[in-house]
VOGU-3710 file (C-alpha; in Angstrom, 3 decimals, decimal comma):
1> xxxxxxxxxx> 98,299/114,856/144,444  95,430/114,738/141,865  91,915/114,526/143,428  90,083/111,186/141,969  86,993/111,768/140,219  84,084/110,612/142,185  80,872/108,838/140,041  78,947/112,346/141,124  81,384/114,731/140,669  81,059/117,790/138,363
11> xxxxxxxxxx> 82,497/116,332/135,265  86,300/117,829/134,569  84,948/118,324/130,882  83,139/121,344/131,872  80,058/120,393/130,576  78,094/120,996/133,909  76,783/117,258/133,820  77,635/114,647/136,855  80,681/112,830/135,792  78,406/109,306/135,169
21> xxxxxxxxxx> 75,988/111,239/133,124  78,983/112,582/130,814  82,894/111,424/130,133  82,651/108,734/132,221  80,347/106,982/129,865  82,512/107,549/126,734  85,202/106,103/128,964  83,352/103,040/129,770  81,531/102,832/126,152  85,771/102,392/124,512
31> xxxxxxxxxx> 86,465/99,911/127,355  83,564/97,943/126,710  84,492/98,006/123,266  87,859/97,037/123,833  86,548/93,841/125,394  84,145/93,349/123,148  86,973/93,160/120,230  89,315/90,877/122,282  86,475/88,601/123,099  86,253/88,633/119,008
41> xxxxxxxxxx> 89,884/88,135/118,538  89,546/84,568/120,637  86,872/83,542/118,982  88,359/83,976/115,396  91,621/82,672/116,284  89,749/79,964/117,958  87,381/78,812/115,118  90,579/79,192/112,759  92,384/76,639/114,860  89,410/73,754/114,668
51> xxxxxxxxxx> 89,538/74,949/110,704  93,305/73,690/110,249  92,442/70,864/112,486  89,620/69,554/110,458  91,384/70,129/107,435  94,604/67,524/108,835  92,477/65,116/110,440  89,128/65,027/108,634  89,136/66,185/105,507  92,390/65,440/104,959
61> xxxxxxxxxx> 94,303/68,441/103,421  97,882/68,440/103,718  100,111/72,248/103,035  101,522/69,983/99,848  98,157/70,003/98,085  97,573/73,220/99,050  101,114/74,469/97,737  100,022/72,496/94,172  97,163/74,300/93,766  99,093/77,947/95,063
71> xxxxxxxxxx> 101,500/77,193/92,142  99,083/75,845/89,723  99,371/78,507/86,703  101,576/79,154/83,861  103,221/81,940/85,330  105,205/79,505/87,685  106,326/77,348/84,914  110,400/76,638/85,290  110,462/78,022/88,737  111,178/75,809/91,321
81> xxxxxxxxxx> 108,603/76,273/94,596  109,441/73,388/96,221  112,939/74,316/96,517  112,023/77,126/98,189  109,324/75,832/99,983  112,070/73,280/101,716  114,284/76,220/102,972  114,578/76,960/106,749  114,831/80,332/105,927  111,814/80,537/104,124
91> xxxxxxxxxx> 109,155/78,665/106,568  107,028/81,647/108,129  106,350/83,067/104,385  105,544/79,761/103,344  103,202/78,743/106,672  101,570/82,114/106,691  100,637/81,813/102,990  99,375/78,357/103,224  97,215/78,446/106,047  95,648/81,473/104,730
101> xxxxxxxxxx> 95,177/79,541/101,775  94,037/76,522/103,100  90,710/78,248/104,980  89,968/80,838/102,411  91,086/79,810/99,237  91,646/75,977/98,403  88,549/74,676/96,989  87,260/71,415/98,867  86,885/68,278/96,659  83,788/68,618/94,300
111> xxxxxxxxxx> 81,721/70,941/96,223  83,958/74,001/94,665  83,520/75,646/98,335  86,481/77,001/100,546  87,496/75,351/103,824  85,171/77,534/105,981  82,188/77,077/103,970  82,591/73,233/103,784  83,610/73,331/107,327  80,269/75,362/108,001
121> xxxxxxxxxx> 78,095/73,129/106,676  79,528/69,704/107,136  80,914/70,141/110,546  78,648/72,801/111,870  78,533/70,738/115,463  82,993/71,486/116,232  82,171/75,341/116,647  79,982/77,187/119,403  77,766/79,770/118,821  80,348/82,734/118,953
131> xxxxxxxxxx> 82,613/80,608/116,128  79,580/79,807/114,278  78,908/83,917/114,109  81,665/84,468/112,922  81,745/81,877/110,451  78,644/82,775/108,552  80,338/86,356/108,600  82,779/85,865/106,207  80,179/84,977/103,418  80,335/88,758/103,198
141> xxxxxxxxxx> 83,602/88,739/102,330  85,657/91,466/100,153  88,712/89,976/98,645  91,806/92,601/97,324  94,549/94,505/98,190  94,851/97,896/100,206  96,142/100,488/100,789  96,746/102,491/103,720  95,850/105,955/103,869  95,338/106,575/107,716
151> xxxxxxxxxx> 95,835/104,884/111,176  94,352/105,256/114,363  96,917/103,717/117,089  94,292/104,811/119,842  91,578/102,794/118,429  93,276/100,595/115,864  91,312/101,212/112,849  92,894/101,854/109,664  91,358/103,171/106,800  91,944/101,328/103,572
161> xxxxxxxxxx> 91,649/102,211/100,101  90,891/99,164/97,792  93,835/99,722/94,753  91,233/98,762/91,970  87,765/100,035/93,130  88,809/103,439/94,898  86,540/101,988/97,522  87,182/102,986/101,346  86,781/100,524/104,353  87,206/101,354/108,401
171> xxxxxxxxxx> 89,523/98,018/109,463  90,236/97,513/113,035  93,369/95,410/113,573  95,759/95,940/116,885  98,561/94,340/115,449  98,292/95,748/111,723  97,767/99,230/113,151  101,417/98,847/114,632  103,462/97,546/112,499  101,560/99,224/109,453
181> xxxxxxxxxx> 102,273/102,750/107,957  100,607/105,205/106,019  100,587/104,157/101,719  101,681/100,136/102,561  99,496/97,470/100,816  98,128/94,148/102,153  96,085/91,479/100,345  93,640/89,061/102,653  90,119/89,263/102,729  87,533/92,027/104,831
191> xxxxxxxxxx> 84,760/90,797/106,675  82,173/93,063/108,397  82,380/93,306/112,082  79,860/95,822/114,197  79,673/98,647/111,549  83,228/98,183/110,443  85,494/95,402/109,005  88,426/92,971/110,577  90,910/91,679/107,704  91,590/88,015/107,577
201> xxxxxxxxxx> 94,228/86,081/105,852  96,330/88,898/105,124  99,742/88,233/103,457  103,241/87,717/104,699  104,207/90,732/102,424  103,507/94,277/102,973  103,513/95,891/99,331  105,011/99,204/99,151  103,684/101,790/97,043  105,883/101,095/94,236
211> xxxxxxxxxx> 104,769/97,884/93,892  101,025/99,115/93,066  101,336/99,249/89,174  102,948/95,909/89,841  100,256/94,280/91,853  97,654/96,247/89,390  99,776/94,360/85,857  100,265/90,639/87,547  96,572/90,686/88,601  95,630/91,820/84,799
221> xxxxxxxxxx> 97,543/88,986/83,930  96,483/86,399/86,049  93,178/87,180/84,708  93,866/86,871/80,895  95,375/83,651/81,493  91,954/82,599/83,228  89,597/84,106/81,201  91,694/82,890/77,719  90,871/85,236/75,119  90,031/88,280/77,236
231> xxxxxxxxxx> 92,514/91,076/76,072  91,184/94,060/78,337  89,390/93,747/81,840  88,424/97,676/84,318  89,433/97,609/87,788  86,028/96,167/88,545  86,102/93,120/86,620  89,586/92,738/88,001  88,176/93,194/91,529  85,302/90,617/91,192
241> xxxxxxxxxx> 87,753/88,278/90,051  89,708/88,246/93,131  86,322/88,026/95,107  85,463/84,988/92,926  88,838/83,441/92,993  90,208/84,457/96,167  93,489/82,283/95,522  94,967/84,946/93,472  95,834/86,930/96,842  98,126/84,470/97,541
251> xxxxxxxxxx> 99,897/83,621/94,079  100,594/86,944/94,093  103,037/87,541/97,249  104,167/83,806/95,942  105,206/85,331/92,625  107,065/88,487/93,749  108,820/86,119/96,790  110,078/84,406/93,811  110,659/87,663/91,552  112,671/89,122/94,173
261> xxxxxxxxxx> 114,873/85,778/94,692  115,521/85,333/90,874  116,976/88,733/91,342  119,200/88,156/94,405  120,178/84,528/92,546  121,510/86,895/89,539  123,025/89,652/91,720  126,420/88,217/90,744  125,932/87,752/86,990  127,154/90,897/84,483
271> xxxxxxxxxx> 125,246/94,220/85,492  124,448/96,526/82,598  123,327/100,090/82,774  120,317/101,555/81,212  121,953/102,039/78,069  123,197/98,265/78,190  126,947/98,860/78,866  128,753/96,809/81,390  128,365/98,202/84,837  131,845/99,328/86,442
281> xxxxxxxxxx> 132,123/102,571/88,419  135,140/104,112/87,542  137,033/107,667/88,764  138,618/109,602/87,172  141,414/112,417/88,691  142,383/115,575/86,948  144,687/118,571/88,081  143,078/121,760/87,163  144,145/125,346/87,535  141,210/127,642/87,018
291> xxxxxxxxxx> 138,156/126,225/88,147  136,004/128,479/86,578  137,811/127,924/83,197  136,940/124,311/83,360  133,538/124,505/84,802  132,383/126,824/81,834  134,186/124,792/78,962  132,447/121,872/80,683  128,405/123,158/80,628  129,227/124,135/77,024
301> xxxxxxxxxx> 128,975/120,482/76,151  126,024/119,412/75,304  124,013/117,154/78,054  126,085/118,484/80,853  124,480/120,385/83,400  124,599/122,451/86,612  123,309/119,990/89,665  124,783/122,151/92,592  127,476/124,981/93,194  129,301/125,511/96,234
311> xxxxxxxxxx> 132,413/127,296/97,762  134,573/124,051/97,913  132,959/122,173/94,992  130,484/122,455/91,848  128,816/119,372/90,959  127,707/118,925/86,995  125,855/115,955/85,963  126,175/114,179/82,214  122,989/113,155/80,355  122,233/111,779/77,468
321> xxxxxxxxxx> 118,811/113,604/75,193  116,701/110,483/76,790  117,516/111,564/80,604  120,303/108,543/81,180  123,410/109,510/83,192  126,657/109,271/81,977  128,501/110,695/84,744  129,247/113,456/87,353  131,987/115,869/87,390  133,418/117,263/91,088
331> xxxxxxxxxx> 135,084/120,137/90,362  137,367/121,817/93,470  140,216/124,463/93,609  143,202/122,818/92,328  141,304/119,096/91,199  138,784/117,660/89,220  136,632/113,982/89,518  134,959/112,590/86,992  132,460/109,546/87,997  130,633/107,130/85,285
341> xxxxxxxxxx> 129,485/103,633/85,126  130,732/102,134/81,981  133,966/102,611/80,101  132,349/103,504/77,166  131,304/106,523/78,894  134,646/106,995/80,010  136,029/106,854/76,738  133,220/109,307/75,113  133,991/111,510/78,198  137,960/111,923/77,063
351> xxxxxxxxxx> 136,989/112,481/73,535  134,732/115,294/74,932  137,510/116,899/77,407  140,560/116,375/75,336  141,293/119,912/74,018  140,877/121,212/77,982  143,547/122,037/80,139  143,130/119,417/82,268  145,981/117,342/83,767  145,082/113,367/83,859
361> xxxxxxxxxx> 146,122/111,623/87,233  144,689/108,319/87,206  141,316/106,244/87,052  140,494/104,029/89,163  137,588/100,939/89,677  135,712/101,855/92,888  134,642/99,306/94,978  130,641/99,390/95,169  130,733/98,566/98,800  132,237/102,135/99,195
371> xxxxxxxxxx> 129,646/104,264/97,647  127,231/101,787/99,763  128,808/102,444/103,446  128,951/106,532/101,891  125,332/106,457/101,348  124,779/104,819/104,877  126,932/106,967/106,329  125,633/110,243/104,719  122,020/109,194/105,604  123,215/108,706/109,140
381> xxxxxxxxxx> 124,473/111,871/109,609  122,351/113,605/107,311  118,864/112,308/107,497  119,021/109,651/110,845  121,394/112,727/112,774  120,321/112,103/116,252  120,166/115,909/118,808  123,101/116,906/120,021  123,662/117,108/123,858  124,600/120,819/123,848
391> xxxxxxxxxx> 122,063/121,939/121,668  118,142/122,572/122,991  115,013/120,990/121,350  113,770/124,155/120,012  116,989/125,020/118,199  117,558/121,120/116,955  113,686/120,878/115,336  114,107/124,793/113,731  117,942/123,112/112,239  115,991/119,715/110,779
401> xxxxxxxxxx> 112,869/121,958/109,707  115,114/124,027/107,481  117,263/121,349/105,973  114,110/119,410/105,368  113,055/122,414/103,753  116,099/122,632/101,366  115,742/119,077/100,851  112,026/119,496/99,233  113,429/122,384/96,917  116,277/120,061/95,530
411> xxxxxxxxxx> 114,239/116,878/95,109  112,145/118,656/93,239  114,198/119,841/90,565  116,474/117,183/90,436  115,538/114,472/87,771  114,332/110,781/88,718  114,519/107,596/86,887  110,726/106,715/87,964  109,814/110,095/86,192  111,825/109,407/83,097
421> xxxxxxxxxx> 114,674/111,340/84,143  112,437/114,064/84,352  112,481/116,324/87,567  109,001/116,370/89,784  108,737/120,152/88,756  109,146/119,261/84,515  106,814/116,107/85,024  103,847/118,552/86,470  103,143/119,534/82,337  99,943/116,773/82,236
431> xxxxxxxxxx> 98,046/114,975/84,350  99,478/111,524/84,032  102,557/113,188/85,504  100,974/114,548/88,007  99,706/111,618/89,286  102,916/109,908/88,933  104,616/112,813/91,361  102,293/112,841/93,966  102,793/108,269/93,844  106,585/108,706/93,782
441> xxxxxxxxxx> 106,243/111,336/97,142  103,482/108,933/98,925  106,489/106,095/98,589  108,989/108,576/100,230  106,755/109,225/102,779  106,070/105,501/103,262  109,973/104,894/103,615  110,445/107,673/106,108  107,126/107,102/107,873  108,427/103,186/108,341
451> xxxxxxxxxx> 111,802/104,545/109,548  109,899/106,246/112,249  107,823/103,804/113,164  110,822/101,682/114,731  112,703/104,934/116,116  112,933/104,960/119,765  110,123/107,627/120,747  112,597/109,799/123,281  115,150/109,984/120,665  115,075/113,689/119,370
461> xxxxxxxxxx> 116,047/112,830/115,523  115,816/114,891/112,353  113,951/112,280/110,313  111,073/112,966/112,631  110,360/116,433/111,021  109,873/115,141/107,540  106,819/116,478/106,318  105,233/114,409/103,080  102,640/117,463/102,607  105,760/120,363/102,148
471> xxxxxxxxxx> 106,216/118,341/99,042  102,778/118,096/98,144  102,361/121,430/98,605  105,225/122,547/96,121  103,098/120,310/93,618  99,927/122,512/94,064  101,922/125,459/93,420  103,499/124,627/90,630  100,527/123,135/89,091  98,366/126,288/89,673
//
């Protein structure tokens, strides 16, 4: 049994000090802090609550005036918020939003000040001095929206990176530092607390990183229909206009909540593919009888290329000169697939192949819901592969480490839409590329690093050893 530390005791650190003079202050320095902060966290949420009070009962602002203002600009025009707004389904996005709205960025009658400034200095006497503290706080307030680039789950303080300034703030938020991960975005507002900063109003939606160029164009936009005439705006001016207009936090998550259910209201309408054909998958089975033959008569053609060989199959993808794919051919012992997505490609495909020796079976339309459960099902086993029983730690982390390892060396010479169906290692030629590599790997590593984040933690599984940095690394080299 361990020996308790007595108050006079050498201290365990080594240090040679009594144990009070040395770790046992540190100890009680992050426990006072820790009280300090939940202390803070009642008084904010309790000054928040006589906010939304006052605004019901005395100055009378109800979530309907609030959602007319929210939806006041030209880029809602023909989309219908109240129907959306009325939906069951849809009540914590739309309470989150307005409340948010309602203390930090609905302007109060002809005073052009925000609920907690009117609130402040109208109705001073409803908050005590701790509420009143934190009031006069958020005058200091920085409006935007951040990124993540590190978390602290010991301490809860996340460093942010604002996505127009470059700027860096220390936030300490319990509940953001859990459910966040490293590269997500939030909007709200940061206001100083002790020598670091607390974020308030945050929105319902956590931005990923490929929604930064996104957030970065709508905000341009929202701007230029402000400002009128203004054609070009920098990141700063961008940035003080969110500080000055602090409402545009919140018509943005509005705008991509409706963005993303225009798209899900068209998911059944006509699907086209990049080159605007109708989407259909179709297959395509041949009976070959010399594999080789067929593979080499095949990478003859021009746009077809080599995209992995094995013993039981070689896999050649079809491109067009602007990087679109046509199709991919599965080529075995004694049979041949050919996949596309539109039957003009089909058709182009036959014109191609007709002088082989290739013996047509049948095509077939494949049911999208089967490449779906295959992709589950291959990143299941693949990627989400949990340890087997009979095999040790040791030997199930050196097993993931290596097929991670593979994994980096493919993805980066396989070709990506978000690249312009260039691979990461042919996009590496400028800078601009560059950049756009190292964004497209911090989104992977967002996915995977949000994957983990609701894995149990005694579950031994492969996605655990993905390492965002092996990729990173292969960029260095290549670029040096």
């Amino acid at each position: 049994m361990n020996k308790l530390i007595g108050r006079n005791d050498p201290c365990p650190c080594g240090s040679g000090k009594k144990y009070k003079k040395c770790c046992f202050l540190k100890i009680d320095e992050a426990e006072t802090k820790d009280l300090e902060y939940s202390k803070f966290q009642n008084t904010r949420m309790s000054a928040k609550g006589k906010l939304l009070e006052t605004a019901e009962f005395e100055v009378d602002i109800s979530d309907s005036d609030v959602l007319s203002f929210l939806s006041d600009s030209p880029i809602y025009k023909n989309r219908d918020v109240d129907h959306f707004y009325h939906m069951a389904e849809h009540l914590v996005f739309f309470d989150i939003t307005l409340n948010a709205c309602k203390i930090f960025a609905y302007p109060i009658g002809n005073e052009n000040v925000f609920l907690w400034q009117y609130c402040l200095n109208n109705f001073r006497s409803l908050f005590d001095t701790p509420e009143i503290k934190y009031l006069e706080s958020i005058k200091n307030y920085t409006a935007g929206f951040f990124q993540i680039k590190d978390i602290d789950i010991n301490t809860f303080i996340t460093t942010f990176e604002d996505i127009f300034t470059k700027r860096v703030y220390q936030v300490k938020d319990k509940k953001l530092s859990q459910i966040g991960v490293r590269h997500d975005i939030f909007g709200g507002l940061l206001i100083p607390y002790n020598d670091i900063f607390v974020i308030e109003g945050p929105t319902p939606t956590i931005f990923t990183p490929d929604d930064k160029e996104y957030l970065r164009a709508t905000v341009q936009q929202f701007y230029r229909m402000d400002k009128k005439r203004i054609r070009k705006t920098d990141h700063e001016e961008l940035s003080r206009f969110l500080n000055i207009s602090p409402i545009f936090i919140y018509r943005m998550p509005l705008d991509y909540f409706l963005v993303k259910h225009k798209e899900q209201d068209t998911a059944d309408s006509k699907i086209l593919t990049k080159d605007r054909k109708e989407f259909i998958l179709l297959k395509t089975y041949y009976k070959i009888s010399n594999r080789e033959e067929i593979k080499n008569k095949i990478l003859k053609l021009r746009g077809f290329k080599i995209k992995e060989e094995g013993s039981e199959v070689d896999e050649i993808i079809w491109t067009n000169y602007g990087g679109i794919s046509f199709g991919e051919v599965s080529i075995f012992d004694k049979e041949m697939i050919f996949l596309t997505d539109a039957r003009e490609h089909l058709q182009k495909w036959k014109n191609l192949t007709k002088n082989m020796p290739l013996e047509f079976l049948n095509t077939e339309e494949v049911d999208q819901s089967e490449i779906t459960g295959k992709l589950i099902e291959d990143t299941e086993d693949n990627i989400m592969g949990e340890k087997p029983e009979n095999v040790s730690v040791e030997e199930f982390k050196e097993a993931a480490i290596k097929e991670w390892n593979i994994f980096y060396d493919i993805w980066f010479q396989q070709g990506d839409a978000s690249l312009g169906y260039k691979s990461p290692a042919e996009a590496l030629m400028n800078e601009s590329g560059k950049q756009r590599v190292l964004d497209l790997i911090d989104g992977i590593e967002n996915e995977i690093l949000r994957t983990k984040k609701f894995l149990h933690g005694d579950v031994e599984n492969k996605i655990k050893y993905f390492n965002a940095d092996e990729l990173r690394k292969r960029v260095n080299i290549k670029v040096l």
